[in-house]
N, C-alpha and C positions, 0 to 999 in steps of 0.2 A: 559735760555735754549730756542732752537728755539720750536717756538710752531705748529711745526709739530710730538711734540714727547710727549707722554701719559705717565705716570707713574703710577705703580700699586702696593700696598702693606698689607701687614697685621701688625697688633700688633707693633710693632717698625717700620716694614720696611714701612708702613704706612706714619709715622711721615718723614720718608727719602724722601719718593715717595711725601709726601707735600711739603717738604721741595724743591724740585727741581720742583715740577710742578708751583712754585709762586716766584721762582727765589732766594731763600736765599742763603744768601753766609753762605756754606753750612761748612767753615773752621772756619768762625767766630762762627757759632750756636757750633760749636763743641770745640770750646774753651771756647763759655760762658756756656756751660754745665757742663767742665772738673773743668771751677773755682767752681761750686757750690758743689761738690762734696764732700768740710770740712764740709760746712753748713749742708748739708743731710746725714755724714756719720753714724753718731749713733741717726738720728729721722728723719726718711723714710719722715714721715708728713711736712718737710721743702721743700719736694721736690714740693707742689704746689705750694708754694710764687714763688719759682725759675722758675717754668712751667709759671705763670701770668707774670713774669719780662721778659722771653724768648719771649714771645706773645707779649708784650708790645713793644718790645727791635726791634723783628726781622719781625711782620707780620703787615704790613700796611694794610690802607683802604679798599685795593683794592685787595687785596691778593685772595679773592674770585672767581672776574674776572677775572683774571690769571688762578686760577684753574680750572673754568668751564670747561668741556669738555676736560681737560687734566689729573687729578687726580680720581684713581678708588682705593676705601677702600675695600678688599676683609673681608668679615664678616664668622663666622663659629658659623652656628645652633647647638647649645648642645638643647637636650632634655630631662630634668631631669628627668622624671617617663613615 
């Protein structure tokens, strides 16, 4: 993406707004998600192996660099008591 353009997101949309502020080919994350899908269907807990091999798979070096000053996490204060 040209890097005149900011992306911003929460909870999943988050993961999106990373995903395009550090240039991932955003068809492929989305098919190496869909294959994990048998793996995690009945033990949720598989789903971090799959999140560490995503990471490994799709976010290089430099991925950081790329996001500086392009990606914004929006966060939401719960206050329990």
């Amino acid at each position: 993406p040209s890097s005149d353009f900011a992306f911003s997101g929460s909870s999943g949309g988050a993961l999106v707004a990373g995903a395009l502020a550090t240039g991932i080919d955003i068809h492929a994350l989305a098919s190496f998600v869909i294959s994990c899908h048998g793996e995690c269907q009945y033990n949720p807990w598989r789903m971090f192996p799959c999140t560490d091999r995503a990471l490994q798979r799709f976010v290089g070096q430099a991925a950081h660099k790329r996001a500086n000053g392009r990606l914004r996490v929006l966060l939401t204060r719960i206050q329990l008591w």
